[in-house]
TIKE-17296 format. One record per residue (C-alpha): residue in one letter; x, y, z. Coordinates in steps of 0.1 Angstrom, whole numbers. Each point is the difference from the previous one (the first is absolute). Example, Ala and Ser with C-alpha at 12.3 -4.5 7.8 and 13.67 -1.06 7.14 Angstrom:
% TIKE-17296
[a,[123,-45,78]] [s,[14,34,-7]] 
***
This chain:
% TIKE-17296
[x,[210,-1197,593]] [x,[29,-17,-17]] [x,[27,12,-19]] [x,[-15,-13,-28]] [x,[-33,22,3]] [x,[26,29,6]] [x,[20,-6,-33]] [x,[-36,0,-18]] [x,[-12,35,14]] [x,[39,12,-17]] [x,[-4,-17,-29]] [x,[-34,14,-5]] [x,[16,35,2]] [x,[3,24,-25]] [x,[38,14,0]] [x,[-20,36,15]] [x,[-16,-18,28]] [x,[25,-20,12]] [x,[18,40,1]] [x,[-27,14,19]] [x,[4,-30,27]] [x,[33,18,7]] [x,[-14,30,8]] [x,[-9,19,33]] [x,[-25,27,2]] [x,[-10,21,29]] [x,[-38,1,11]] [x,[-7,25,-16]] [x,[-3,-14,-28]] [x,[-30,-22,12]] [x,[-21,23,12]] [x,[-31,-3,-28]] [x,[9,-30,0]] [x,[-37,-14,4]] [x,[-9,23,-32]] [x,[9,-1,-38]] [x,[25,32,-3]] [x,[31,-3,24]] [x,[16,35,8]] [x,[22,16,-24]] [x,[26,19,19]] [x,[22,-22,12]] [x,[-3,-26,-31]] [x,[8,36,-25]] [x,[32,3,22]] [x,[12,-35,-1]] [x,[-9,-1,-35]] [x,[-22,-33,6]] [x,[-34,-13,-11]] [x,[-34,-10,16]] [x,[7,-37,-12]] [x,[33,-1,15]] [x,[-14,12,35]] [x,[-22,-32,-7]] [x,[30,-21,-5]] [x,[21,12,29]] [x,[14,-24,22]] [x,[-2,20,35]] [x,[-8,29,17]] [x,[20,22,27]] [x,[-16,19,28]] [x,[-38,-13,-2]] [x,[-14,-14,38]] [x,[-34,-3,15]] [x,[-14,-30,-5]] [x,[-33,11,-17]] [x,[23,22,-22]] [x,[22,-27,-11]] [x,[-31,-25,-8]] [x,[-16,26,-23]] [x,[31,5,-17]] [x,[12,-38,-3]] [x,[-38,-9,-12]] [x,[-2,29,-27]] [x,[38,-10,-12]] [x,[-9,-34,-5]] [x,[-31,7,-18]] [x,[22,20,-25]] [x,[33,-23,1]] [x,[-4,-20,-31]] [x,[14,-30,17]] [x,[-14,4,35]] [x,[33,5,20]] [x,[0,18,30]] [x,[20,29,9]] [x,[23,1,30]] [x,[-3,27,27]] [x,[28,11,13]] [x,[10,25,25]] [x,[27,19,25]] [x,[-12,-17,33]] [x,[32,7,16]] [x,[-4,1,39]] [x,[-36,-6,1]] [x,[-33,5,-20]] [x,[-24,18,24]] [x,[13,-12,29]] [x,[34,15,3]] [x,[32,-11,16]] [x,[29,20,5]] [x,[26,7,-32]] [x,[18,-29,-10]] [x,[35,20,19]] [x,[-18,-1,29]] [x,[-13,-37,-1]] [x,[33,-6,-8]] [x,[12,16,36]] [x,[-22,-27,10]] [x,[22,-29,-3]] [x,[-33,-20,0]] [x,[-4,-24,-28]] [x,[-33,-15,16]] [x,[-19,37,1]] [x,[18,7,-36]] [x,[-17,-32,-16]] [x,[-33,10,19]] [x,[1,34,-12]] [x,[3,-13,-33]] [x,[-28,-26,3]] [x,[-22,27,12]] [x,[7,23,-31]] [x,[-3,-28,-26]] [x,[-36,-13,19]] [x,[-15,39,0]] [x,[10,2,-38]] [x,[-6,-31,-9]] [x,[-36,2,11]] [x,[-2,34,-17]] [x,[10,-13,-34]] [x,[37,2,0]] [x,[23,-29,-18]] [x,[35,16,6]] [x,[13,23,22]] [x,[37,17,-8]] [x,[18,-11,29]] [x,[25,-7,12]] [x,[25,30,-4]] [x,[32,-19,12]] [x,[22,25,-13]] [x,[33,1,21]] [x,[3,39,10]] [x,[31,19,13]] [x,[-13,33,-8]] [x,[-29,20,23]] [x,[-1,26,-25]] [x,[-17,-21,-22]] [x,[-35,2,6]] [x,[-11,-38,-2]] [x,[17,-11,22]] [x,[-32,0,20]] [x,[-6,-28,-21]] [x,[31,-22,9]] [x,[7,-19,30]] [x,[33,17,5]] [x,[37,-4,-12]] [x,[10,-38,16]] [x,[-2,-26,-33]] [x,[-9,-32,23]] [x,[-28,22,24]] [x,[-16,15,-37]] [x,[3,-43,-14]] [x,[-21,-12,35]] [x,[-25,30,-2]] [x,[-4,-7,-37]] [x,[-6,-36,9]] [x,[-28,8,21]] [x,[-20,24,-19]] [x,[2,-23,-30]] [x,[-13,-28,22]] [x,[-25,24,14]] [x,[-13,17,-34]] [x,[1,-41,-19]] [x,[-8,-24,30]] [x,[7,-33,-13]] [x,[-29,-7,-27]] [x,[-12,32,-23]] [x,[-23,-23,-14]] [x,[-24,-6,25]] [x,[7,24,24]] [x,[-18,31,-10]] [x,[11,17,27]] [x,[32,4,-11]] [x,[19,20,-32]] [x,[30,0,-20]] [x,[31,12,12]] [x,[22,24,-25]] [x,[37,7,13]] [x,[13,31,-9]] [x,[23,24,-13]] [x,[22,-25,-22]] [x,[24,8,7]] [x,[24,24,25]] [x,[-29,30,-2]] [x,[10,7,33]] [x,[35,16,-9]] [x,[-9,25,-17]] [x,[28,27,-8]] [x,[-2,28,29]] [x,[-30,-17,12]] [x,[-20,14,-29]] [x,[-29,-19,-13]] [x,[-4,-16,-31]] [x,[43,8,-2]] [x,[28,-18,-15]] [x,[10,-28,18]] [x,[38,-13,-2]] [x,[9,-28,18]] [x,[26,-33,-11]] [x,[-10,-30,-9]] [x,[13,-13,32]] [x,[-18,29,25]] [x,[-32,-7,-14]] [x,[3,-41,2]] [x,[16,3,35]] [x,[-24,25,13]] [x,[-32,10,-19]] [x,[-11,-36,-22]] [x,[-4,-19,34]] [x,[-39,16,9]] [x,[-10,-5,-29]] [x,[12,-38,-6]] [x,[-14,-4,33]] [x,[-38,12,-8]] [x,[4,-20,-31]] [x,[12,-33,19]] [x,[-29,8,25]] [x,[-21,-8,-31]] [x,[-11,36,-12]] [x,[-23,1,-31]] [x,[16,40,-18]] [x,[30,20,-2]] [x,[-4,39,-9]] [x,[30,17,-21]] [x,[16,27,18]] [x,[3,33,-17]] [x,[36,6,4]] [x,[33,-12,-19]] [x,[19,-32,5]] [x,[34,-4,-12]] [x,[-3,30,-22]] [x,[-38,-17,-18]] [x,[-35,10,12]] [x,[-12,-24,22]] [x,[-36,-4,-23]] [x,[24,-8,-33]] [x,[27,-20,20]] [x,[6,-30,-13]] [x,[26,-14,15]] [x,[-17,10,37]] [x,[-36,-13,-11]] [x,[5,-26,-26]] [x,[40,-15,11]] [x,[-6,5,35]] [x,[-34,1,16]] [x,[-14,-27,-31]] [x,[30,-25,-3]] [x,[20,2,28]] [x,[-28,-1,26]] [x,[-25,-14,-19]] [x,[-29,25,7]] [x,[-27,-7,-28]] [x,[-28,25,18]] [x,[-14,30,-17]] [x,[24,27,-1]] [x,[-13,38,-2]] [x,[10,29,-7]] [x,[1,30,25]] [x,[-22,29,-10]] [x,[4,11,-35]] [x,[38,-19,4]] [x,[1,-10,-36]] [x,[-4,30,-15]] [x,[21,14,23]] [x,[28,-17,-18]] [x,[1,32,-24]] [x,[8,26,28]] [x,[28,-23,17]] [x,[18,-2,-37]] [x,[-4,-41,-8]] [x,[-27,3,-27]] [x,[-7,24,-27]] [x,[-39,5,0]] [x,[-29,-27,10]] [x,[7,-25,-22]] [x,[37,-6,10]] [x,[-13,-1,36]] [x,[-26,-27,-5]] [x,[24,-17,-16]] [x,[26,4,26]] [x,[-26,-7,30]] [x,[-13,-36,-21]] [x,[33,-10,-3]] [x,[10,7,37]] [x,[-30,-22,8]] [x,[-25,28,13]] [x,[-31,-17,-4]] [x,[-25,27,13]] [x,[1,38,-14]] [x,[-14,25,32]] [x,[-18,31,-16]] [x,[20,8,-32]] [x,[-11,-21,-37]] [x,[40,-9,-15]] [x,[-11,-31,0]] [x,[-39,8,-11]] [x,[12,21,-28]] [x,[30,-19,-14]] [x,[3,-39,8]] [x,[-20,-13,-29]] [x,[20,20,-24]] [x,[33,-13,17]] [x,[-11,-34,-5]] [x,[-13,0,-33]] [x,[26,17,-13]] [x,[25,-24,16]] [x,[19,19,23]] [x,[-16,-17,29]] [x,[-14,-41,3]] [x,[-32,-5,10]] [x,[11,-21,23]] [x,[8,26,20]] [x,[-32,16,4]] [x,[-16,-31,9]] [x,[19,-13,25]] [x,[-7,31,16]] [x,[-38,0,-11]] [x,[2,-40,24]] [x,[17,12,29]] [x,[-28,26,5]] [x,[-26,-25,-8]] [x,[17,-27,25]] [x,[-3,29,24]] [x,[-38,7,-6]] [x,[0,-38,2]] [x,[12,-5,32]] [x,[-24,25,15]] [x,[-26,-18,-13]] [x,[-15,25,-21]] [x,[-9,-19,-28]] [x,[-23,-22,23]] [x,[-9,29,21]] [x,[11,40,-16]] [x,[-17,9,32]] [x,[23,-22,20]] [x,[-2,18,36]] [x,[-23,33,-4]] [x,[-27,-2,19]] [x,[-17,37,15]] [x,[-21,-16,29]] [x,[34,-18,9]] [x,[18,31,-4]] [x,[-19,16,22]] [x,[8,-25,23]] [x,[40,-2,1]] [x,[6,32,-14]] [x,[11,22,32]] [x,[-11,-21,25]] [x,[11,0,39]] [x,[19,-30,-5]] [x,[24,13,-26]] [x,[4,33,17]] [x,[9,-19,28]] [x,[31,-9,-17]] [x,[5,27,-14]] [x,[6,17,34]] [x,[24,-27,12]] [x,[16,6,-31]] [x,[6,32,7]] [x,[10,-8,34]] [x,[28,-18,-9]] [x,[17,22,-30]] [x,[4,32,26]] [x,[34,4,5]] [x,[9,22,36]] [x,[34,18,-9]] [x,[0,19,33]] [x,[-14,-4,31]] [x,[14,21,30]] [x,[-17,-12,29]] [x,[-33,17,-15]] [x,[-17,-31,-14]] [x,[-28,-16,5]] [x,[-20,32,9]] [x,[-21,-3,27]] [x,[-42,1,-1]] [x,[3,29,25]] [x,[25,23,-12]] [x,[-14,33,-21]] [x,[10,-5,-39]] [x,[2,25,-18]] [x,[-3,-15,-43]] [x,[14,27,-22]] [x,[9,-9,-38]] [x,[-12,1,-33]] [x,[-6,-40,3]] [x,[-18,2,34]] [x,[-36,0,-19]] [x,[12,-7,-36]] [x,[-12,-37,-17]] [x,[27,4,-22]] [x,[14,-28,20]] [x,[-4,-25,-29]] [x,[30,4,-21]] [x,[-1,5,-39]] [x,[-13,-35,-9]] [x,[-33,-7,13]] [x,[-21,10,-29]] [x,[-31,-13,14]] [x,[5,8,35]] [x,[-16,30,17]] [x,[15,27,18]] [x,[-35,9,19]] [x,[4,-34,14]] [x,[26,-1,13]] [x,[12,0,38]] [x,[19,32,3]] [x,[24,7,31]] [x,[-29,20,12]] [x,[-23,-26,0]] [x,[30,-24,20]] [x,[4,27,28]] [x,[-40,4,9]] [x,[0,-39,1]] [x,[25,0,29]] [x,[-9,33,19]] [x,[-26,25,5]] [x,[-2,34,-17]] [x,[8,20,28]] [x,[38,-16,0]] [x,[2,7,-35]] [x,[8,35,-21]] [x,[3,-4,-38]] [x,[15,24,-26]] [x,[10,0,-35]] [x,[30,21,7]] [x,[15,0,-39]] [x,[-6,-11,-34]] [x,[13,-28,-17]] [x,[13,14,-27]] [x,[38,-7,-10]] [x,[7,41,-3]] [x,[10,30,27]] [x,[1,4,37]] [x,[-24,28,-11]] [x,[-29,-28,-7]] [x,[-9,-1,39]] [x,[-22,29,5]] [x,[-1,20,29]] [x,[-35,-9,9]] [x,[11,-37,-6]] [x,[32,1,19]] [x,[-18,23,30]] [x,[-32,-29,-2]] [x,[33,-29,6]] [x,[13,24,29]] [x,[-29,3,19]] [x,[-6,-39,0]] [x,[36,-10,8]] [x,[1,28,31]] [x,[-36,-22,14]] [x,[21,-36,-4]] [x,[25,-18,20]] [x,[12,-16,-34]] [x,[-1,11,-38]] [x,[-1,-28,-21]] [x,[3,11,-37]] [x,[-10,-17,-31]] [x,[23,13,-27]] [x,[7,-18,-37]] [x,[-4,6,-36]] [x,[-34,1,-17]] [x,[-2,-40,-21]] [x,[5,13,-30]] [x,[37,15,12]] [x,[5,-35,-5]] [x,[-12,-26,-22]] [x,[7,-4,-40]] [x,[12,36,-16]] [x,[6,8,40]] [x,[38,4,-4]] [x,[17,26,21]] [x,[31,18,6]] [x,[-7,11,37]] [x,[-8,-28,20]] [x,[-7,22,35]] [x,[-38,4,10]] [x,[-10,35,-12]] [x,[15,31,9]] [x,[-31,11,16]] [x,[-4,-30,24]] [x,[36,9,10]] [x,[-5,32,10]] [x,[-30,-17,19]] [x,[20,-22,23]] [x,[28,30,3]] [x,[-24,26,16]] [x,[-23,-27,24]] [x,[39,-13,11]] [x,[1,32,16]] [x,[-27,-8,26]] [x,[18,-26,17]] [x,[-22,-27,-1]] [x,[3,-37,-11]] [x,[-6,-7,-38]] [x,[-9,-29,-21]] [x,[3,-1,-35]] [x,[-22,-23,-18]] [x,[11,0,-37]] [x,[-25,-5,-34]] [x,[28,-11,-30]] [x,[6,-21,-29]] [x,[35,-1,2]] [x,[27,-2,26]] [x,[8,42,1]] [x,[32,20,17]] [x,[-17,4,37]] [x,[22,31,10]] [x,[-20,29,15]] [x,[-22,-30,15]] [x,[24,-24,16]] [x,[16,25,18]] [x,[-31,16,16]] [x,[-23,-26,5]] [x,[0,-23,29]] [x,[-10,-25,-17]] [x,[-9,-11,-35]] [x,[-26,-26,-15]] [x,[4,-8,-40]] [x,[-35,-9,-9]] [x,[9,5,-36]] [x,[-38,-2,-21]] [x,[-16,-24,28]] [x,[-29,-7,-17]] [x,[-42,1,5]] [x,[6,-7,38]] [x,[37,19,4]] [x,[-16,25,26]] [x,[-14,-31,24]] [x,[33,-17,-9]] [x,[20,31,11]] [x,[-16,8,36]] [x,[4,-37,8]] [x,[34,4,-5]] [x,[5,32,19]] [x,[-22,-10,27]] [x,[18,-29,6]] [x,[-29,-28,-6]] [x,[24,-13,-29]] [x,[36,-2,0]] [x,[20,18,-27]] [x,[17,-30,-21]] [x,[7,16,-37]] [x,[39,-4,-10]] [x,[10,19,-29]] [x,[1,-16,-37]] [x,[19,34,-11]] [x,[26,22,19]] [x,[-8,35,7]] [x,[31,20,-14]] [x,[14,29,19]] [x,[-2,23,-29]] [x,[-12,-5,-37]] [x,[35,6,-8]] [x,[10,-36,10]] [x,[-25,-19,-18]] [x,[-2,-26,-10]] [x,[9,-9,32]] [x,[-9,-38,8]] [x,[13,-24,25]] [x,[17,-30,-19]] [x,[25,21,-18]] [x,[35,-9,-8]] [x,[33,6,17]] [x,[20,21,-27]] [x,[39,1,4]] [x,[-1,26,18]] [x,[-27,-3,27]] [x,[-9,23,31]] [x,[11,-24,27]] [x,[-3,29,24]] [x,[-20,31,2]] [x,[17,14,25]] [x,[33,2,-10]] [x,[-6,23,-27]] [x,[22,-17,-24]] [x,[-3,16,-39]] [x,[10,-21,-23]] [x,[-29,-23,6]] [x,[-34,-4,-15]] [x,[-18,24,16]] [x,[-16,35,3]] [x,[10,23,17]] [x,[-28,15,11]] [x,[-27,-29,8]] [x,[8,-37,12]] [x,[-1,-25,-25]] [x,[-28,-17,20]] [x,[-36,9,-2]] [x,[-19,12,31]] [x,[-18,-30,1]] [x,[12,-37,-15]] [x,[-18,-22,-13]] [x,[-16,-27,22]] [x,[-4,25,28]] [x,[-31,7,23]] [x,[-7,10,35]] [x,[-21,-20,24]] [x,[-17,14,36]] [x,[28,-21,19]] [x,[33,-11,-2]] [x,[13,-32,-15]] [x,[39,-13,6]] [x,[18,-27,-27]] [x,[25,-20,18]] [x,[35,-7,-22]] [x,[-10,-23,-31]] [x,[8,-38,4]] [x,[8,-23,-30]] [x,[-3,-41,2]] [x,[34,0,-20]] [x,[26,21,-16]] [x,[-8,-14,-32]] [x,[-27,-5,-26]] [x,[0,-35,-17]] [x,[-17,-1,-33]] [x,[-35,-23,6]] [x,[2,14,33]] [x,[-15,31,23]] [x,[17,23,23]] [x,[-19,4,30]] [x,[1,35,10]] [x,[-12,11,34]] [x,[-9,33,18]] [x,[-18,3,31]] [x,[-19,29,8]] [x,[-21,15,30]] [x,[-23,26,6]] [x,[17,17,26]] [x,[-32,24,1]] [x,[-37,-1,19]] [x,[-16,1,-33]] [x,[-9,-30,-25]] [x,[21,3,-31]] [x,[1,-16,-34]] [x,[39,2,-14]] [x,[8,-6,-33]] [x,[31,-16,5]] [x,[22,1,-36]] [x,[28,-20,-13]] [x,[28,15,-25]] [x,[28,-16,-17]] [x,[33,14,-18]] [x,[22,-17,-16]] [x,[30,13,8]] [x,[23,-7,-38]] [x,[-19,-6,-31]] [x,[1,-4,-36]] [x,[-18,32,-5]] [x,[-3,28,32]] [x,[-24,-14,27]] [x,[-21,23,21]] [x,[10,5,36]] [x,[-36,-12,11]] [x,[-23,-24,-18]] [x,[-37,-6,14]] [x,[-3,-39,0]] [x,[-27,-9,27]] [x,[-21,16,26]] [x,[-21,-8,27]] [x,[-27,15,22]] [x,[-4,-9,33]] [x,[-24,8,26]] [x,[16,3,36]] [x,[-22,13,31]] [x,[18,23,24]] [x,[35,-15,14]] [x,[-2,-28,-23]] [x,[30,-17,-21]] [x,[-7,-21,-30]] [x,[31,-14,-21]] [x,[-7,6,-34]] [x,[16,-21,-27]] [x,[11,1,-38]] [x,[10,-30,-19]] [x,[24,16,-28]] [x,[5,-26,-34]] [x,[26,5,-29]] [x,[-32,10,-25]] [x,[1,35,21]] [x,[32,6,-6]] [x,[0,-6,-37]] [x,[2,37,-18]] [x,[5,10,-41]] [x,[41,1,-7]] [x,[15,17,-27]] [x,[-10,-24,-24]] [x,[-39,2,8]] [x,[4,-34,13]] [x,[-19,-6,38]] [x,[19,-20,18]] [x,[20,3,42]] [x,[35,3,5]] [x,[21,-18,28]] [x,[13,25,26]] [x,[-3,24,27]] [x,[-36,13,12]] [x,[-14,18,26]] [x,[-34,-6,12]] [x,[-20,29,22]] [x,[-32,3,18]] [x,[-15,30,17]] [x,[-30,23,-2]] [x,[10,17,-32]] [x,[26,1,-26]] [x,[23,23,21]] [x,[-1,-10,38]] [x,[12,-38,-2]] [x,[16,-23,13]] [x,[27,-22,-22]] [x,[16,-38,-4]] [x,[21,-17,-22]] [x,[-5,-33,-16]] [x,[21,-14,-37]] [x,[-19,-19,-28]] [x,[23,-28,-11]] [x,[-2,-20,-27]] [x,[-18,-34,-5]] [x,[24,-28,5]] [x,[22,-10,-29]] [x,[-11,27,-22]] 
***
């Protein structure tokens, strides 16, 4: 269909319908459907008609393929035109088949099995009717009390740009067209939802012009370079304006500066939302606000229903304006093919096919594999097939393993760490209890049944490994929290089974990176599975068991206390800094009574051997422009198991026209070396990566003084020196 054909659907609009294209109901809505009355509930409370549900332009939360056929074929029998509605969805780490949260595929470090996952998704929903899935949350996060950051892929900008890259390319492919299989991409929170005062959802956000170029724009650029088809509003402020009615962030910015012409939607009820945040009187001042921002989609609220055509035929708002919004929805549905097919992908026989299937679970589990992170590991790990294990914890037969995302996935099917303990040894080794509750409350909440029930199974085992963690929906959107330990009953848990003397490991259920004292301490050794997923308990004893090697590295640091955070790794120097713990200087920036460093930095992870980094080696002590630095580490396995390193590469430069971090991550690389094998592994380091945002917003490199460091994380490295010098003649 040419744009021709497109400009003669809008020109054969009336002023209401093109209106009704920019609006986004829920399901609900559709459920009759196939009959002559629609429900009046939800159409009373929005304060919309029957004619308009006919005119909408898409629909949130509807799957199933045979679902989505009946509704697309009864809404095109009604549409006066015949356009076809867009079904859209929050397919965010997996439709039925589930992978772990996006934090934990972001401990990953795997771009491959982060595009796979993706593809995987956008093939089960595509086949069950689904045209856009809300994803990906790039949103840069410093905070764990905020409760999406289950969502994110951690706090690094260039790791959140390279996973945001791949689930774009995993979600699109390369031709929406004609690849059913696939669905559109829509990046959100635009922008900085992630940095949240306090860690509070939906809170103020207040960051300069410069922090939120330099460090929370570049994920989002980099999903939209990667091709990807939506952007969602965030619900916060920007510079002092609602996101939704910020024009300068959605019109100057995100329109004209990048030149991103997708459909733009609101969050959830965002618009009118305006009137609570203080930027818009009633309804009609938000519409107004959200059209001229460049908000092309309204998600479950009718400003723009109820008040458009009046704005423009009184004047106050060009026409223009709604329809270029009316044609980048339309180029959308065109692009999907849904004028030649409203159908496109939905196919039940198919979906009975794909849907679930052996193959995708498959991934699913190596998936989850790879995002376990091992934090401990005191010579108890792997666990061997004929020791007695004792499984106490509320998570030890819970399928609450999913996280608070997975919509259509199913907590009956999934493997629990049960299920991953009777695959590797027989009943008679094993003794299971519940031990406590999950619930975020008293000591008091482990009963004395419960707590004599975990006694009696730990005094039978040589090891107690406990699975401990919050329930998914400590976590997840609304999931903010102030105390970031596991439950106080879960505590009291591992405090009284300590007493028996016997070897513990924790295995720990979370959306968020928590404060791990009362568990670090006391357990031998400790496994963040975070929400693993439908196969998280086959995952899990894999890893224990030692037939796959622990190779997670954190995305987020762990803080000491919930008093230091945000607490992240590439943070600035100050005037002052702490140069030495130790010597108890005061007049420093510092606490007094924590270290300034979290327990565990960012980039860190464990492995079942040991692997040594020989001093760093640089092919010259200066970077030409046009040129690379070579940059070399060699690194062995000085253990007797195989081990796959994630070897990372961090830059600072040392004077700047604004503060520089004291680590940057630039590069990484994972390498696979068998036991007493070396590889050298090398980094080419360019000018572009050391460009950063000056004072002036301009994005350019300076000549001068860096250091370069490689190592296993952000804290244990290595360091070399190098200058960048100036092009001849200039």
């Amino acid at each position: 269909m040419m744009e021709q054909q497109l400009n003669s659907y809008l020109q054969s609009m009336t002023l209401e319908e093109k209106v009704d294209q920019l609006l986004q109901l829920v399901g609900a809505f559709f459920e009759d459907a196939g009959t002559e009355g629609q429900i009046t509930g939800p159409m009373a409370s929005l304060g919309i008609t029957e004619e308009t549900v006919h005119n909408v332009g898409s629909v949130l939360g509807l799957a199933g393929a045979k679902e989505v056929i009946r509704v697309q074929q009864a809404h095109l029998s009604k549409n006066r035109l015949g356009i076809p509605l867009l079904i859209m969805a929050d397919i965010v780490h997996g439709f039925k088949t589930i992978f772990p949260i996006p934090l934990a595929i972001g401990c990953s470090w795997d771009m491959r099995l982060a595009e796979e996952s993706a593809t995987i998704a956008a093939r089960e929903a595509a086949v069950s009717g689904i045209h856009v899935t809300f994803a990906p949350m790039v949103d840069l996060v410093r905070d764990p009390r905020w409760g999406r950051v289950m969502e994110s892929t951690g706090e690094d900008p260039y790791l959140n740009s390279e996973f945001a890259r791949a689930f774009v390319r995993g979600y699109q492919g390369k031709d929406l067209t004609n690849d059913t299989d696939r669905v559109a991409a829509c990046v959100k929170h635009f922008a900085a939802y992630g940095a949240g005062e306090g860690g509070r959802d939906y809170n103020t956000v207040d960051l300069s012009a410069w922090q939120l170029r330099e460090y929370y724009l570049p994920s989002y650029k980099a999903a939209l370079d990667e091709g990807c088809e939506m952007v969602m509003t965030s619900f916060n402020t920007v510079e002092g304006v609602a996101a939704t009615g910020n024009k300068r962030l959605m019109r100057d910015l995100l329109r004209d500066e990048w030149g991103f012409d997708g459909v733009l939607i609101s969050d959830w009820a965002a618009i009118k939302e305006l009137i609570p945040h203080g930027i818009a009187e009633d309804e009609r001042e938000a519409a107004q606000k959200a059209l001229l921002a460049g908000v092309d989609i309204e998600m479950m609220t009718s400003c723009y229903n109820g008040h458009l055509p009046e704005l423009v035929r009184s004047g106050q708002l060009d026409e223009a304006l709604v329809d270029e919004a009316v044609m980048r929805v339309l180029k959308l549905k065109q692009k999907l093919g849904l004028f030649d097919n409203p159908l496109r992908g939905a196919d039940p026989e198919r979906e009975r096919e794909i849907v679930f299937c052996d193959a995708h679970r498959a991934v699913a589990k190596e998936l989850a594999i790879k995002s376990c992170v091992l934090l401990k590991n005191d010579s108890v790990l792997p666990l061997k097939r004929s020791q007695h294990i004792a499984l106490i914890g509320p998570f030890a037969q819970s399928g609450d393993i999913l996280g608070s995302w997975s919509w259509s996935g199913s907590q009956d099917e999934a493997i629990r760490v049960i299920d991953g303990f009777q695959s590797k040894i027989s009943s008679s080794l094993l003794t299971v209890a519940t031990g406590c509750s999950i619930e975020d409350v008293t000591a008091e909440d482990m009963t004395a049944e419960q707590y004599a029930e975990a006694l009696q199974a730990a005094s039978q085992a040589e090891i107690i490994v406990l699975a401990l963690g919050e329930r998914s929906d400590m976590s997840g959107e609304a999931g903010s929290r102030s105390n970031i330990r596991l439950p106080q009953a879960q505590l009291e848990l591992i405090k009284r089974l300590k007493t028996l003397n016997k070897p513990m490991v924790a295995v720990l259920f979370n959306g968020r990176p928590l404060d791990l004292h009362g568990v670090i301490e006391e357990a031998d050794a400790v496994l963040e599975a975070w929400f693993p997923g439908g196969e998280g308990g086959a995952a899990i004893a894999d890893l224990l068991y030692g037939d796959a090697e622990p190779t997670g590295r954190l995305t987020m640091s762990f803080p000491q206390s919930v008093g230091q955070v945000p607490v992240y790794y590439n943070h600035f120097n100050t005037g002052r800094p702490q140069l030495d713990p130790n010597t108890k200087e005061r007049y420093v920036s510092q606490y007094l009574d924590v270290p300034n460093e979290p327990l565990f930095p960012f980039g860190y992870g464990l492995s079942y051997t040991e692997v040594a980094y020989d001093s760093i080696q640089l092919s010259s002590e200066t970077l030409v422009p046009g040129q690379a630095l070579t940059v070399k580490v060699r690194v062995t396995n000085a253990g007797a198991r195989p081990v796959e390193e994630t070897v990372q590469c961090y830059v600072r430069d040392i004077s700047g026209d604004t503060v520089r971090p004291l680590k940057e991550l630039k590069d990484f690389r994972k390498v696979l070396l068998p036991p007493g094998e070396s590889r050298e592994v090398e980094f080419a380091l360019t000018k572009p990566q050391l460009r950063y945002h000056h004072a002036d917003l301009s994005f350019s490199s300076d000549s001068g003084e860096f250091a370069v460091l490689t190592g296993p994380n952000s804290r244990d490295t290595t360091e070399g020196r190098f200058r960048l010098v100036k092009e001849t003649g200039k």
